[in-house]
Structures are given as C-alpha cells and as structure tokens.
C-alpha positions as CSV (number, residue, x, y, z in Angstrom):
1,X,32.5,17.9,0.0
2,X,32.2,18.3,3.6
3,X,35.2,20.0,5.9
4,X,35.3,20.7,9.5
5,X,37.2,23.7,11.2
6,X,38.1,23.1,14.1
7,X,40.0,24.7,17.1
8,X,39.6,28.1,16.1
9,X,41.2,30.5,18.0
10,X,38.7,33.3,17.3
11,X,35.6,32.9,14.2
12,X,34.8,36.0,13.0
13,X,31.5,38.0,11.7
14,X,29.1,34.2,12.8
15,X,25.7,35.0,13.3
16,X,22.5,32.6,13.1
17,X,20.5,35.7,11.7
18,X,22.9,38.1,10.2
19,X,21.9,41.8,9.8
20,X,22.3,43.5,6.6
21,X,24.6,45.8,7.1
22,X,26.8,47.4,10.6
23,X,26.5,51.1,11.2
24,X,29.4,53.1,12.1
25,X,29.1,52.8,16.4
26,X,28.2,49.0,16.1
27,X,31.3,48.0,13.4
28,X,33.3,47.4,16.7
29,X,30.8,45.0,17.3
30,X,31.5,42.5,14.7
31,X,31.2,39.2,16.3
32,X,33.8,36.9,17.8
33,X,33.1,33.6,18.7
34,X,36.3,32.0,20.7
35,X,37.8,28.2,20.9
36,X,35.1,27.6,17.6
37,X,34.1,24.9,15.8
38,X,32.8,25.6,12.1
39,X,31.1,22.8,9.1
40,X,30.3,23.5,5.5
41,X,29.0,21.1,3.0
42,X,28.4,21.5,-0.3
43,X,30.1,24.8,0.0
44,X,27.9,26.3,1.9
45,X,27.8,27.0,6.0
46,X,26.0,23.9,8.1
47,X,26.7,25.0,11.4
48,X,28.9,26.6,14.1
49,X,29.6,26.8,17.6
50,X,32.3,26.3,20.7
51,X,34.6,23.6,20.7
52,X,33.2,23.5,24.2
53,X,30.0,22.2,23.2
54,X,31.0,20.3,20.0
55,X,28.5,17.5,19.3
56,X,31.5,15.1,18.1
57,X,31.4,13.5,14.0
58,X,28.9,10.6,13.4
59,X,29.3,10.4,9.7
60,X,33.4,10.8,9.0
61,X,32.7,9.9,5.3
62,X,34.3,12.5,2.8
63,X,35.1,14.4,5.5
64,X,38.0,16.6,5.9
65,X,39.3,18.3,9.2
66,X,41.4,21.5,9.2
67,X,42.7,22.0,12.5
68,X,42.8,26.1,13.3
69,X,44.8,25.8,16.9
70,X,45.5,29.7,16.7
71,X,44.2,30.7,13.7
72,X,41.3,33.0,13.1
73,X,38.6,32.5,10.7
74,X,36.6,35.2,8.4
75,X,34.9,35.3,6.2
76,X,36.3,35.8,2.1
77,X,36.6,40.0,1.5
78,X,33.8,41.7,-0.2
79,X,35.7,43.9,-2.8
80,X,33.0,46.3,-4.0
81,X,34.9,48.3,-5.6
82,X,37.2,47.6,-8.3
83,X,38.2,48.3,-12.5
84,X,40.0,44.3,-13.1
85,X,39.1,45.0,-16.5
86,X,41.8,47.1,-18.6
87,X,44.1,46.5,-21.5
88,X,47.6,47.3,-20.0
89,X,49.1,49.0,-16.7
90,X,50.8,52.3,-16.6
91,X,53.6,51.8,-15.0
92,X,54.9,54.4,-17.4
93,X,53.1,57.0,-15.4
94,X,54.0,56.1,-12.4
95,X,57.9,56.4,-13.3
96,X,56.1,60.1,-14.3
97,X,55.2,61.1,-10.8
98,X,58.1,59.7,-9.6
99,X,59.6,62.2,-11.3
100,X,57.7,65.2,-9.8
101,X,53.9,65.0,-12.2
102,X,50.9,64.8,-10.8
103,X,48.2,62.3,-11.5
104,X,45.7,65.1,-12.7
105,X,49.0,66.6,-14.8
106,X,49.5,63.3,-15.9
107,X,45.8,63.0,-17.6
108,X,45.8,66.5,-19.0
109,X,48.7,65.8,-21.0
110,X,46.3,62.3,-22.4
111,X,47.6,60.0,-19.9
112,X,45.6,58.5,-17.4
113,X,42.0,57.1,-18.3
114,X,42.0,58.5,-21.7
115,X,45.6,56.5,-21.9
116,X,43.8,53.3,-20.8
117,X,40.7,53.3,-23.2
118,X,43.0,54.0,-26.4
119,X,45.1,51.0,-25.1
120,X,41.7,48.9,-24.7
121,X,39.9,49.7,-28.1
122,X,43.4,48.2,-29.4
123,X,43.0,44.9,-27.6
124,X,40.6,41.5,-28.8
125,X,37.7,40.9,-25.9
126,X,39.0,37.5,-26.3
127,X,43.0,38.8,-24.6
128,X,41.1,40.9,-22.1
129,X,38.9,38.4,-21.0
130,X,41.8,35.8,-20.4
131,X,43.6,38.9,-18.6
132,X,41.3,40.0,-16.3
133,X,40.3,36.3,-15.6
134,X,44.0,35.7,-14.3
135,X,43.6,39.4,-12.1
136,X,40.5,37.2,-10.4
137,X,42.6,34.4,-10.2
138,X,45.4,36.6,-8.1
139,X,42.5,38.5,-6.3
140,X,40.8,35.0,-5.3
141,X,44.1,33.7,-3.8
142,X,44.8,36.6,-1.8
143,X,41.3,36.5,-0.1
144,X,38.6,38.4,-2.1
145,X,35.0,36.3,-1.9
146,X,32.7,38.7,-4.2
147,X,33.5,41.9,-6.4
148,X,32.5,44.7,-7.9
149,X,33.8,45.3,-11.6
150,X,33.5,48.2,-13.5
151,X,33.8,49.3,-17.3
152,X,35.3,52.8,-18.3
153,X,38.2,52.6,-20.2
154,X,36.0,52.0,-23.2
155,X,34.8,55.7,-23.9
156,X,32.8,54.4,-26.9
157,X,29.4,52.7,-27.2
158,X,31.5,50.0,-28.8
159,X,34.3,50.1,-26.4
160,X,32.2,50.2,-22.8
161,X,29.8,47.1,-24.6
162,X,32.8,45.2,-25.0
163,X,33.9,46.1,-21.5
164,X,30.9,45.1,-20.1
165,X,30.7,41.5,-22.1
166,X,34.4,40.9,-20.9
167,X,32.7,41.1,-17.7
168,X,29.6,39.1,-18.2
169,X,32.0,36.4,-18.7
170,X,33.8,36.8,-16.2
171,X,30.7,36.6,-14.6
172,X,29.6,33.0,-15.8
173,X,33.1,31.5,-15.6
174,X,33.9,32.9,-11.7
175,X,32.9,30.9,-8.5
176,X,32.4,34.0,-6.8
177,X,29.8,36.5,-7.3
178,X,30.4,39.3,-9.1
179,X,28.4,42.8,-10.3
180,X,29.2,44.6,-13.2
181,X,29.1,48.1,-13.3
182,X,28.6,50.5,-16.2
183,X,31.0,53.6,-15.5
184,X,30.9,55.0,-19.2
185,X,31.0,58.8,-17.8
186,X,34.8,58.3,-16.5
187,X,36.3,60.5,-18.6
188,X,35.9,63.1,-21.5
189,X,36.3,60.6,-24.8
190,X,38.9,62.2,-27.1
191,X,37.3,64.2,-29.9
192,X,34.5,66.3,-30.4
193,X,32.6,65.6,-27.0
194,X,32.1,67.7,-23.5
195,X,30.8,66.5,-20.4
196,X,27.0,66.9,-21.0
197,X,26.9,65.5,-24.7
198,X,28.9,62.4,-23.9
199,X,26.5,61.9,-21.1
200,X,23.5,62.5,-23.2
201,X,25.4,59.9,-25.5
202,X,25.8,57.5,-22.7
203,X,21.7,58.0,-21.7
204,X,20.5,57.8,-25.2
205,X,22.3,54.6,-26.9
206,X,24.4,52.8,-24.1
207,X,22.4,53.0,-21.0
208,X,19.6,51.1,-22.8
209,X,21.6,48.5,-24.3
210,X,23.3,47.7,-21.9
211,X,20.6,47.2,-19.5
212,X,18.4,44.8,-22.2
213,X,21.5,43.3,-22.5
214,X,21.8,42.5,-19.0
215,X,25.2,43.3,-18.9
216,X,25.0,46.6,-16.3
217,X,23.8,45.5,-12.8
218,X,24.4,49.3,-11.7
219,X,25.6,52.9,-13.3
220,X,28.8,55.5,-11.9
221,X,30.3,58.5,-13.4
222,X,32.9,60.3,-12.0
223,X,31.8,63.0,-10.4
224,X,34.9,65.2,-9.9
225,X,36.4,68.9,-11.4
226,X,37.4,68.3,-15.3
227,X,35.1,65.2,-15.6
228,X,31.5,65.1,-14.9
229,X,29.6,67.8,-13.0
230,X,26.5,67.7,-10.4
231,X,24.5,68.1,-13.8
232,X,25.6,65.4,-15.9
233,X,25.2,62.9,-12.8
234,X,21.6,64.2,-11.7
235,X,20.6,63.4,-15.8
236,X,22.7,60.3,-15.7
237,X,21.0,59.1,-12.1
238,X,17.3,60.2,-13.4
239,X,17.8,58.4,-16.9
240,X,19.1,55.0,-14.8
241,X,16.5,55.0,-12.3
242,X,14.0,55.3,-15.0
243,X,15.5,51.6,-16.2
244,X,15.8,50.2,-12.9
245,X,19.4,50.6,-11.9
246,X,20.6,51.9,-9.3
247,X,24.2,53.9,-8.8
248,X,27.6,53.7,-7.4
249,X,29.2,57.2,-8.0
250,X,32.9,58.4,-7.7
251,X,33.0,61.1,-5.6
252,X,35.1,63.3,-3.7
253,X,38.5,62.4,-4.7
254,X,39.8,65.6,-5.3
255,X,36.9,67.7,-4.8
256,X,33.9,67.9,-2.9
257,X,31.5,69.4,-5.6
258,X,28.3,68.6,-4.5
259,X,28.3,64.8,-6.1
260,X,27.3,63.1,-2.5
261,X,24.3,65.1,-2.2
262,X,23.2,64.3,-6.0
263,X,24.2,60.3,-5.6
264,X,21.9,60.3,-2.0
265,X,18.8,62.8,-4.0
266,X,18.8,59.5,-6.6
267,X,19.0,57.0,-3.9
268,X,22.4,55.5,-5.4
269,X,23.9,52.5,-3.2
270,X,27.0,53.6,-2.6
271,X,29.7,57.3,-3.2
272,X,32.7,55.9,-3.4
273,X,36.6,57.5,-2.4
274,X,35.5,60.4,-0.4
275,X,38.9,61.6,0.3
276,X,37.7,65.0,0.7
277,X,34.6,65.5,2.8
278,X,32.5,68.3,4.2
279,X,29.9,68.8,6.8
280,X,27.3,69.0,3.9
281,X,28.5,66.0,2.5
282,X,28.0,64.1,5.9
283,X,24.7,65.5,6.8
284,X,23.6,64.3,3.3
285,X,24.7,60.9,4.0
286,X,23.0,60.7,7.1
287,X,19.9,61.9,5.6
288,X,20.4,58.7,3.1
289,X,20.1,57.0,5.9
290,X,16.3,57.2,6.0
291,X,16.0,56.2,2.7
292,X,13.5,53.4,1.4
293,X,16.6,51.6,-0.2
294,X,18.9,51.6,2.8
295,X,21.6,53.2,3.3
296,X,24.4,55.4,0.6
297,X,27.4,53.5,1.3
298,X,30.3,55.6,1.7
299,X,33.2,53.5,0.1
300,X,36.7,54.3,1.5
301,X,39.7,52.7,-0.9
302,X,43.0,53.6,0.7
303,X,45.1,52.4,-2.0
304,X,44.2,54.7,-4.0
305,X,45.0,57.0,-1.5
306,X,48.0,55.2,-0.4
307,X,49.6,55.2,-4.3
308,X,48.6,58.8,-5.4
309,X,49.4,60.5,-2.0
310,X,46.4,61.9,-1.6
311,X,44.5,62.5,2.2
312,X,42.7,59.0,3.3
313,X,38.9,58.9,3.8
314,X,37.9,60.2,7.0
315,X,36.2,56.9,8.0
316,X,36.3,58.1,12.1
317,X,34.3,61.1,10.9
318,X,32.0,58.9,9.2
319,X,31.7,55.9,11.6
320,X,31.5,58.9,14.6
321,X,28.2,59.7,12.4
322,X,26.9,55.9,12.7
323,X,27.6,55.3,8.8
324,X,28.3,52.1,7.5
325,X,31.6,52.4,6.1
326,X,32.6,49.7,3.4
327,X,36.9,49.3,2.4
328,X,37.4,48.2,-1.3
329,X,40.7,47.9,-2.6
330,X,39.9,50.3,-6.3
331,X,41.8,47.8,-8.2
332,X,42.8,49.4,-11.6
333,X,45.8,50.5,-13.8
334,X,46.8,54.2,-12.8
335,X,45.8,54.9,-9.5
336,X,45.4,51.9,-7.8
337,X,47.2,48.9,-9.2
338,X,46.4,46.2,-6.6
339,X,43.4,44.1,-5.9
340,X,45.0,42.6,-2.6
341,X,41.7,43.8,0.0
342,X,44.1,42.4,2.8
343,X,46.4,45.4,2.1
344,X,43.3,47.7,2.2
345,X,42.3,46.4,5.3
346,X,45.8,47.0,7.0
347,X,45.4,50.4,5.9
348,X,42.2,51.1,6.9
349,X,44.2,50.1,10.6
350,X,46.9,51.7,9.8
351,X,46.4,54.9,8.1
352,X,42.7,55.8,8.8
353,X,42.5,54.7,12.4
354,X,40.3,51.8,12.0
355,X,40.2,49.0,14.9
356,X,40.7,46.1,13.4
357,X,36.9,44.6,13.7
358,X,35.9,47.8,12.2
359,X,38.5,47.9,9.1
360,X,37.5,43.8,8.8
361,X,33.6,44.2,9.1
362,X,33.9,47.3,6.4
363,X,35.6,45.0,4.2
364,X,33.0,42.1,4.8
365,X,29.5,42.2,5.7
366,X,29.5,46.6,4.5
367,X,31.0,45.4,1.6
368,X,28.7,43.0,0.7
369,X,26.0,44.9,1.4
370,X,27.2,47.8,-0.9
371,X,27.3,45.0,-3.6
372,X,23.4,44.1,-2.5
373,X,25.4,40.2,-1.8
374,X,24.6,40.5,1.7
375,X,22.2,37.4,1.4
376,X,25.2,35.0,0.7
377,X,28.4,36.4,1.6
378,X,30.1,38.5,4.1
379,X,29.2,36.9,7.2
380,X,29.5,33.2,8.5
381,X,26.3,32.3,9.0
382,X,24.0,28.5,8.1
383,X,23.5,29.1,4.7
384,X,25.5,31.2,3.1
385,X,28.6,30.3,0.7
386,X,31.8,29.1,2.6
387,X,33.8,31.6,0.9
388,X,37.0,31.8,4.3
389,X,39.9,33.4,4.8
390,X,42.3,31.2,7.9
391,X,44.9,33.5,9.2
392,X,48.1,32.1,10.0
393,X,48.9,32.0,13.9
394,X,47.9,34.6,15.6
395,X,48.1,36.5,19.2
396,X,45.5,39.1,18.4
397,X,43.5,40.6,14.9
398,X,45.7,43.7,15.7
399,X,48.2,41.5,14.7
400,X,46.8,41.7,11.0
401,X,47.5,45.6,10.8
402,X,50.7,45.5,13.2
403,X,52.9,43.5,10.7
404,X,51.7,45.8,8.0
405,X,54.1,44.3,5.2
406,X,53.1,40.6,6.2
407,X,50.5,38.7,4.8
408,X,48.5,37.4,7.7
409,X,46.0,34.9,5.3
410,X,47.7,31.1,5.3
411,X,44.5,29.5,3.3
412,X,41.7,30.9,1.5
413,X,38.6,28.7,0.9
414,X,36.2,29.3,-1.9
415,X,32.6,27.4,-2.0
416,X,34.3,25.3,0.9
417,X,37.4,24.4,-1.9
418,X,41.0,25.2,-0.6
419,X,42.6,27.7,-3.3
C-alpha cells in the first residue's frame, strides 16, 4: 500500500539521519518541518519534504492521498513503560482511597500487587492473553506505536513464566513492536519469603528460564521501602548482566533509597517514576551518561502520579541537567489504570512544565530509545515503520496540552494502515 500526506500543517520529529536519543537542552529541538509533504509504502517512510518543493505523483496506482490542511503529523508514541498484562482491575481499591486509605495502606492490608497476582494465578493464559490483546487494541487506537510490557503479578516461578508467555504472544500476534520485561521482584510473594530469598529465588530458577526461553528482553525490581532494597537489586543486576540482559528498575516512587545509583553502577537502560529525587540521584544519572551503553533513561509516568496524588517527576530538574527524559503512560491495575500516552503527554505539559516539543519528543524518539527501538520507530525518518499519529485541526502543538480533557489525535496509522 502506498499513501501520501499531504498539506501538513506542521510534520514532526523528520530527520534524514535521526539521532538516537535527545538530551534534556536539545528536547525543545525536536524538529518541525512546515506546509509538509510525507509518502510511505509498504508501511514504511519513502520520503518527505515541503509542499513547496513537491515533486508531483507519476505513478497514482494504489495510491491513497490524506489531505492534512491544518493537521500535524507525529510520529505513533513510544510507551516504554507499561504492566497491560493482569488478571482484573481494582477498582475496589480505588473506592478505598476514596475513602481516606492510602495506596501503601492499601497493600499492607494484601491489596495492591499481592491483590493482583492471587487474582492472576486464578486466571487461564488463554483469558489473559485475549485480555491484554484487547488493552493493545485500545492502546493502538489511541496512538501508542511500540511498548514496553512487563510481568509481576505472577509472584511464582509458574506465575511470572506464564506472564511472560502471555506476552511472547502478544509479541507474535502485534503489528507493533513490543519488549517484554521480567519484573518478578515486585512484591514480597505471600508466604514464607523476604526480600533477599525471593530474589535469590528469582536469580537461581526464573532468571535463567526465562532468558533460554527467550521470553525476558530485560529485568526490574522495585526498588522502594517495604519491597526490594539496594541489596537485592545490586544481586539481581549482577546475576542479569551475567546472562546478558540489561535492566529497567522502579525507583524513586516513594523513596529515594539509593536504587538510581545501583540501576546506573549496573548500566541498566532506564529508572523509571522518580517522583522523588535528590541531588545524589541526579549526579548519578549524569555520571550514566558516560557510560559505554548510553545513557540511564530517567522514565517520568505522570499517571501514576496523577491517580495516586503523589509529587510529579521533576523532569525540569532533569532536562536543566541535559538528561534525556522519556514519558510512559505506567499502564496497570492499581496505580495507573490507563494506557492512553496522549494523556501522559498533556500532563507532562500540564503538570510538570513540559513544552510541548519536549513532553512529545519524551514520549517518542526518548521513548523509543529507552525501549532500544530507536532504529525503527520514534522519529519520521526513510525507513523506518509508518507508525502516525494526525492531529485534528490545530492552531498550535500547545493546543494538545491546552484542551487538556480533549483528545487532539483524529487518525492513527500503524505500518502505513489507518486504525
């Protein structure tokens, strides 16, 4: 199939070489191509450029034109991080704090996680698998291009394995990439287990499986008071590096414990919330920087912070240091229960001071690059997957965080195929 774009009001993030990633100072810089022209064939990117110099159509055969008079163009979001696989939502809980409890009284009472996996060990990996598949459907129509899915609500060898197989086939059966991530160290299992011999569990039987398996493209633990210390995650870091696979680690979203230094000593890709952050915390993310890997990605997911009530991500601190921030929407049951990134974006505007290239870029070309997709999505550049968000007419991308309760996105393109 071959479409054409044309009239764009604005094409945003084109490049003929793409860099990897945008550092904090240059995320302003995400570029802007006006009055544009854009063609994809075989869903992929041909070519681009301004109406002004448009070469005109020789071949018009199974062609289709979509005319963008006002419209901006971007490319699909890069959620990279999300938990679309779960058994059941708690809106139960919710009603809870409604009523005055807080998450973490919530949990301590065996809500929460620990809620979640005794609800999935109950469930066939046949009815989460057609579950989560309609979750990507929803995602997929409101924008998202690539994602990140964790396990974690398993809290057995059994239960994370059939996590992570849920999401291998999710894997096979998606047009859009996707990277699986083995979060076994989420939460205490119920029984006879502590922190550091459930994480010796998880580094002795599951880490290897899963990784001759093929089913865990990276490793996280939450690294947060009552869960996992700085200990477990340095033994849980060492024992995945020795296979290969590199981390994206929860940190920071209650406490700052000393998890960021750990993730960047172990060269992990990304620390992900970061609602509470400290000048140690930043110098040890800049030090990452350096690193032979690239960059620690600090991940900012305001709806989590939007639904618990919790302080946003200082993302002007970190972009004010030249870090390449990345948005992802934390999609999951109990503290997060949306997958729509265009929401996270508004908020990233909205709530944590974002311009709106900055809060679009961190959702795009950081986000794929905290995925390690950054060589086919998260830009618009010749050869990489048409995955497209069109924006319905607009004066301005302001416009996209200004009507905050709107839904700026008329058509979504996937592969160069109209959702």
């Amino acid at each position: 199939m071959r479409r054409l774009f044309k009239n764009i009001k604005g094409l945003v993030g084109c490049y003929e070489s793409p860099p990897a990633w945008l550092e904090g100072r240059s995320m302003s810089e995400f570029p802007i191509l006006e009055n544009a022209w854009l063609a994809i064939e075989a869903g992929r990117i041909a070519d681009f450029g301004s109406m002004d110099d448009f070469p005109g159509i020789i071949d018009w055969s199974g062609l289709e034109i979509e005319d963008c008079e006002g419209r901006y163009v971007l490319p699909a979001w890069c959620d990279s991080h999300t938990h679309l696989v779960y058994a059941a939502d708690r809106g139960g809980e919710f009603l809870e704090r409604l009523q005055g409890k807080s998450y973490q009284e919530i949990a301590e009472a065996g809500g929460g996680i620990l809620n979640s996996a005794r609800t999935l060990r109950a469930m066939s990996e046949n009815q989460l698998l057609e579950d989560a598949a309609l979750r990507l459907e929803h995602a997929m129509d409101q924008g998202t291009g690539a994602m990140e899915i964790k396990s974690g609500y398993g809290l057995t060898i059994d239960g994370e394995l059939k996590m992570l197989r849920v999401i291998q086939a999710l894997k096979a059966r998606s047009p859009i990439p996707i990277k699986a991530t083995l979060l076994a160290c989420h939460a205490i299992p119920e029984g006879d287990w502590d922190a550091k011999s459930w994480t010796a569990e998880v580094i002795a039987h599951l880490l290897p499986q899963a990784v001759s398996e093929g089913l865990a493209d990276y490793v996280d633990a939450f690294c947060e008071t009552g869960y996992f210390g700085v200990e477990e995650l340095h033994s849980l870091l060492e024992a995945a590096q020795t296979h290969g696979v590199r981390a994206k680690v929860h940190v920071n979203q209650f406490n700052a414990i000393g998890g960021v230094a750990a993730s960047v000593q172990w060269n992990a890709l990304s620390v992900d919330h970061l609602e509470e952050l400290n000048d140690e915390d930043l110098r040890a993310l800049q030090d990452g920087m350096e690193g032979a890997l690239g960059p620690v990605f600090p991940v900012a997911l305001p709806g989590c912070s939007h639904f618990l009530s919790i302080p946003y991500t200082p993302v002007r601190k970190l972009m004010d240091a030249n870090l390449p921030v990345v948005i992802g929407s934390d999609h999951n049951p109990g503290s997060a229960p949306s997958g729509n990134m265009t929401l996270a974006v508004q908020l990233g505007m909205v709530k944590m001071g974002m311009l709106p290239l900055e809060a679009i870029a961190a959702a795009t070309i950081n986000g794929a690059a905290a995925m390690e997709l950054n060589q086919e999505v998260g830009v618009i550049a010749p050869g990489w997957r048409a995955n497209l968000l069109v924006t319905k007419p607009m004066t301005g991308l302001e416009q996209m965080g200004y009507r905050f309760g709107d839904n700026p996105v008329e058509k979504v393109f996937i592969n160069g195929v109209l959702r």
